[in-house]
C-alpha positions as CSV (number, residue, x, y, z in Angstrom):
1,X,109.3,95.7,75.0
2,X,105.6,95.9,75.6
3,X,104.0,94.4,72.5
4,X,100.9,96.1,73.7
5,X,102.2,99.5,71.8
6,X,102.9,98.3,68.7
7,X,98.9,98.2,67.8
8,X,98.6,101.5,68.7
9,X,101.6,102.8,66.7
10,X,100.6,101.1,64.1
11,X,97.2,102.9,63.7
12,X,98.8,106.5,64.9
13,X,101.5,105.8,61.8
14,X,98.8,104.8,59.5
15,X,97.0,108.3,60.6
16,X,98.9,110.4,60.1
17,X,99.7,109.4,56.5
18,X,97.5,111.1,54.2
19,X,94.9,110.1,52.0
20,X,95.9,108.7,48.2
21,X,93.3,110.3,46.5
22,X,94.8,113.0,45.2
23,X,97.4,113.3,42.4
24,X,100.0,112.9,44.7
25,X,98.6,109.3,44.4
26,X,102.2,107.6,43.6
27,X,104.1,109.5,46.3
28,X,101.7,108.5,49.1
29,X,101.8,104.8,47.8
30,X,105.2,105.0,48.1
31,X,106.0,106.7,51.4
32,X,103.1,104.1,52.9
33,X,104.9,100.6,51.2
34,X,108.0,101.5,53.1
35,X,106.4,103.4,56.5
36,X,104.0,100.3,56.8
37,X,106.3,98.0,55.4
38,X,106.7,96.1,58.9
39,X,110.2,96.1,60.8
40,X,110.4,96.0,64.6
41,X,109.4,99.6,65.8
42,X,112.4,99.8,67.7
43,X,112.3,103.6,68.0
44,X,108.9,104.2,68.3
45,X,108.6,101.3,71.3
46,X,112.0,102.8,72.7
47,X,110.1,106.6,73.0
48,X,106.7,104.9,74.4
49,X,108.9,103.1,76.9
50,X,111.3,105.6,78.2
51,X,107.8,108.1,78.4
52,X,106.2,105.2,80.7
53,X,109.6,105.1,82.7
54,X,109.3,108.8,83.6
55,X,105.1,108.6,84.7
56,X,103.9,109.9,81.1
57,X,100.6,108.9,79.5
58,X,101.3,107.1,75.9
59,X,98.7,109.6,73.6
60,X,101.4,112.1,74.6
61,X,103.7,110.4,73.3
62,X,102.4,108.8,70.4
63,X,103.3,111.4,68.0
64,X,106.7,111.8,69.2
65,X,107.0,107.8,68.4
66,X,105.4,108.3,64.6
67,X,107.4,111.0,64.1
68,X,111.3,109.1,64.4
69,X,110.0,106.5,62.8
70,X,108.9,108.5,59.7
71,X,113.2,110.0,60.2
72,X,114.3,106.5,60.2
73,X,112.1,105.0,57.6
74,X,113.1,107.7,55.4
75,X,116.6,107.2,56.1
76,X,115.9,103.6,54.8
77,X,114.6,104.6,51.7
78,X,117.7,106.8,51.1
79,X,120.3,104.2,51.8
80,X,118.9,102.1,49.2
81,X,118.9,104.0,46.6
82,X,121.4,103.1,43.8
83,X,123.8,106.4,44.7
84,X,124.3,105.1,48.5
85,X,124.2,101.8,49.3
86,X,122.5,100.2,46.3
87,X,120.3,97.8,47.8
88,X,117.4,95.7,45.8
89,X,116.0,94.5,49.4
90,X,114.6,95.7,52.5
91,X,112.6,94.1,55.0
92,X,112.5,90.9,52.7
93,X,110.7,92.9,49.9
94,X,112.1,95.3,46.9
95,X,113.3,98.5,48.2
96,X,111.6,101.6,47.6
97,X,113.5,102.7,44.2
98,X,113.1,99.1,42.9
99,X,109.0,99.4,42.9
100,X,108.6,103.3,42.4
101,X,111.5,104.5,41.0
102,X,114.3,105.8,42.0
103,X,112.5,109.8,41.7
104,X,109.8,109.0,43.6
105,X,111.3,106.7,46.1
106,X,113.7,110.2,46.7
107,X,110.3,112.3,47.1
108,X,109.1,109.6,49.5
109,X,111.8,109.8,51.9
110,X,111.7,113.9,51.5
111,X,108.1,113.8,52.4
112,X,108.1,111.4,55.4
113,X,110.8,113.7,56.8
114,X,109.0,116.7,56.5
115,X,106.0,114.9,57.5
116,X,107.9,113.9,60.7
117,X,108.3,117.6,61.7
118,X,104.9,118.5,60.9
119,X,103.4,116.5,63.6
120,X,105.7,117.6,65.7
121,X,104.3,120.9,65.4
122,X,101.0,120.6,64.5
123,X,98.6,122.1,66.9
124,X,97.0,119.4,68.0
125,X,100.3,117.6,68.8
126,X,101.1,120.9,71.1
127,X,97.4,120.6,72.8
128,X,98.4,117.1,73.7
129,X,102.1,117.8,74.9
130,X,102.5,120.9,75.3
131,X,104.6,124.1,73.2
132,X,107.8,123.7,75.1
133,X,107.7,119.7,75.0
134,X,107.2,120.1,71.1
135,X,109.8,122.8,70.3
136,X,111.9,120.4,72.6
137,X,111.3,117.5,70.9
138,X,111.6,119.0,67.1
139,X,115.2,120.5,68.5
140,X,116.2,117.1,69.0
141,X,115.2,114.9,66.2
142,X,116.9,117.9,64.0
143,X,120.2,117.9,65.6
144,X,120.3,114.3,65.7
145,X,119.3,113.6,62.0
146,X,121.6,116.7,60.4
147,X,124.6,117.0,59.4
148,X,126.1,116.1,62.6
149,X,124.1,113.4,63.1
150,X,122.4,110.6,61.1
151,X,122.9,112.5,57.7
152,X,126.4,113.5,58.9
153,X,126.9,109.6,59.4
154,X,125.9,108.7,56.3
155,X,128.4,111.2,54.2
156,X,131.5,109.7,56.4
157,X,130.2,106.2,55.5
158,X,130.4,107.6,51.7
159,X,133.3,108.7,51.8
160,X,135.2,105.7,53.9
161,X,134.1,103.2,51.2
162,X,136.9,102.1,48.9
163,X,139.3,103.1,51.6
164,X,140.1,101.3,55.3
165,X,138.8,104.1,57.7
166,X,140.3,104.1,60.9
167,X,139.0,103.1,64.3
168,X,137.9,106.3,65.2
169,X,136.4,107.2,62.2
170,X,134.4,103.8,61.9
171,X,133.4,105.0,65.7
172,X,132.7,108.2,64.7
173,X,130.4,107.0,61.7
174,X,128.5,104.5,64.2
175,X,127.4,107.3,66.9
176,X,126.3,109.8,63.9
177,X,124.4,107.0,61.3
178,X,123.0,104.6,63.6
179,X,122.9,105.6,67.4
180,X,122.0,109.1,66.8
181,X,118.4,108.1,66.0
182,X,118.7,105.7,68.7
183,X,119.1,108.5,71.2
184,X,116.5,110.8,69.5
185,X,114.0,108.3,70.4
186,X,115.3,107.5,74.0
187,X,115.4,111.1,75.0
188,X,111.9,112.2,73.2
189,X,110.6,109.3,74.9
190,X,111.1,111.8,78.8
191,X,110.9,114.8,76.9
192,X,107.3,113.7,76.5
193,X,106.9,113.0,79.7
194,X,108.3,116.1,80.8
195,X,111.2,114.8,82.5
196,X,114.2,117.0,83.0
197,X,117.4,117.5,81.5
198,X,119.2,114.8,83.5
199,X,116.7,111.8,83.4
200,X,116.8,113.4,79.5
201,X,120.9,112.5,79.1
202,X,120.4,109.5,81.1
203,X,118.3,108.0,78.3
204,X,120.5,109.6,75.9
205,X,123.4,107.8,77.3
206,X,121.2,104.2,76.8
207,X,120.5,104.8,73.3
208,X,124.2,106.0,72.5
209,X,125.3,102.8,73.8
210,X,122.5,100.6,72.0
211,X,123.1,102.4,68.7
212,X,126.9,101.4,69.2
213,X,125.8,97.4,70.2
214,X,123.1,97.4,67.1
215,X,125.4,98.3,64.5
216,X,128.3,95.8,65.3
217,X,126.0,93.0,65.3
218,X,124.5,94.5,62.2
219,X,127.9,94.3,61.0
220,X,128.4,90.9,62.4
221,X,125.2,89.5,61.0
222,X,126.5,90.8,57.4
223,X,129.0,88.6,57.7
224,X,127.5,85.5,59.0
225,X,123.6,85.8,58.2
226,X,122.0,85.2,54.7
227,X,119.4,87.3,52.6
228,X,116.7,85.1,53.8
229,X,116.9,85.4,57.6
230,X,118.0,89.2,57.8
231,X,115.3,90.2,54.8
232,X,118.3,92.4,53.1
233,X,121.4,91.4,51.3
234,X,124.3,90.1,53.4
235,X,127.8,90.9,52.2
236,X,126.7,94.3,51.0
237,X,129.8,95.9,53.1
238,X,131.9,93.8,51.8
239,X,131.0,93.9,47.9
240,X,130.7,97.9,48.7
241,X,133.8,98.1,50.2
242,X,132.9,99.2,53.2
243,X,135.2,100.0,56.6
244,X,134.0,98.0,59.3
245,X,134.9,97.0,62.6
246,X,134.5,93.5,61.5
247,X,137.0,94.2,58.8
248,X,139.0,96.0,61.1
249,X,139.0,93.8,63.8
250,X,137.7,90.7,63.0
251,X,134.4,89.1,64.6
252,X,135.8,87.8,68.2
253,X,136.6,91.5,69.4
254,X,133.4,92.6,67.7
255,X,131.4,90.2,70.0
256,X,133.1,91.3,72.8
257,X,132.5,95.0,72.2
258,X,129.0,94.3,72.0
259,X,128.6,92.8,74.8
260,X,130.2,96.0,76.3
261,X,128.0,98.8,75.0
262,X,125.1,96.2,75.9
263,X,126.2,96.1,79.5
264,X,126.9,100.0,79.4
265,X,123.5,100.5,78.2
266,X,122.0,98.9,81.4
267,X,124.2,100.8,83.4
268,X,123.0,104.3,82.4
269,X,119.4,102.8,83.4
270,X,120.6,102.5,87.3
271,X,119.7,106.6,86.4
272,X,115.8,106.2,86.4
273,X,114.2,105.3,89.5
274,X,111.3,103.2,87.8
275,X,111.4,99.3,86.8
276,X,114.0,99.0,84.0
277,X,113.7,95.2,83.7
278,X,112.2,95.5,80.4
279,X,114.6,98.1,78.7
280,X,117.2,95.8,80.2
281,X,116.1,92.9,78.2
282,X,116.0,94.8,75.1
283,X,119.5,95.4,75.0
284,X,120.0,92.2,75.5
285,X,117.7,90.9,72.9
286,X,119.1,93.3,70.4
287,X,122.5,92.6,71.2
288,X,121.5,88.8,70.2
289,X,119.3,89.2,67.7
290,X,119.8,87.0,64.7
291,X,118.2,89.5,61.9
């Protein structure tokens, strides 16, 4: 995607965080080592691009891009923690909990979220966008982070570990914990732009399908990858005893169901009537990425 937007969400990310010097010192440390912590910005670049696929101006949609990011970095510092997935690495540094604690790395993801909603509905994110755009947009990152989204995801992946989960659940667990956010982003990206509801579902329907291509290979990589290409522990499903479609299925069909929801995703983009070359390549890329 356009690396051209990453500077710019860099410094919208970094103001919007507040300032450390207050008592709330250690919680603002620790919500900034994980926000800033680096990562590719897939969400963010995904809103900025599907807003300049539908005519928008990027300050528009600038705090639409901070504000899924702050959801999905939170979600991060969550999954980490010792009572979920019990990971000592993210990014190729100590998770959260392993440099704060695992209290404050808990406030740190509560704040980010909250944070995330605040600038959707701060006044001068409304002056920018517009009311309806923002009540819009804050609609949508809520239903697709709840309980019947990314935080729904996350209870079913709880609760399939120690057991093999069917297909459909595994399915089911994919759309809510991984492409949910995925689609968030896609669709806050026209909702931005002001696009309406069909060019809306449209980009809904290319996240889905991304979300459901990025966590198979995520899968895959588990298998195949090591800790020091993919920055994160590999063989955590396995030693968590975690369902799988990889475990279900084995790694041939996962490939190939990759490549489906890959080609599926550039199909929902013969929808927009713009250049969709570069949203094209990113499923691409992502469906080949190697961490």
């Amino acid at each position: 995607m356009n690396k051209c937007y990453l500077p710019l969400i860099e410094d919208a990310l970094e103001r919007y965080l507040p300032g450390s010097d207050s008592r709330e010192k250690k919680l603002i440390e620790s919500m900034r080592y994980s926000l800033k912590a680096g990562g590719k910005r897939v969400r963010p670049m995904l809103v900025l691009e599907f807003n300049a696929l539908c005519g928008g101006k990027i300050k528009r949609a600038l705090p639409f891009a901070c504000a899924v990011e702050m959801v999905h970095t939170y979600s991060l510092i969550h999954d980490d923690l010792p009572c979920m997935d019990d990971d000592d690495l993210r990014r190729g540094k100590p998770s959260n909990h392993k440099a704060f604690g695992e209290d404050t790395a808990l406030l740190a993801g509560d704040a980010l979220q909250t944070l995330a909603f605040e600038i959707l509905t701060r006044d001068d994110t409304a002056a920018l966008t517009g009311d309806t755009a923002c009540r819009k947009a804050a609609a949508t990152l809520a239903k697709y982070a709840g309980c019947y989204g990314m935080a729904g995801g996350q209870m079913i992946d709880l609760e399939s570990e120690q057991t093999q989960a069917s297909y459909e659940v595994i399915m089911e667990l994919i759309a809510k914990k991984t492409a949910c956010l995925l689609q968030a982003a896609c669709e806050l990206g026209c909702i931005a732009a002001g696009a309406d509801d069909k060019t809306v579902r449209a980009a809904g329907e290319y996240g889905k399908a991304i979300g459901y291509a990025f966590q198979i290979r995520d899968d895959i990589l588990d298998c195949i990858s090591t800790d020091e290409v993919l920055g994160k522990p590999v063989g955590s499903d396995e030693a968590n005893q975690k369902s799988t479609l990889v475990s279900l299925l084995g790694l041939e069909e996962c490939n190939r169901m990759v490549d489906k929801y890959t080609a599926e995703a550039i199909a929902a983009l013969r929808q927009f009537d713009g250049d969709t070359k570069t949203l094209s390549r990113f499923a691409v890329n992502l469906a080949r990425r190697k961490k």
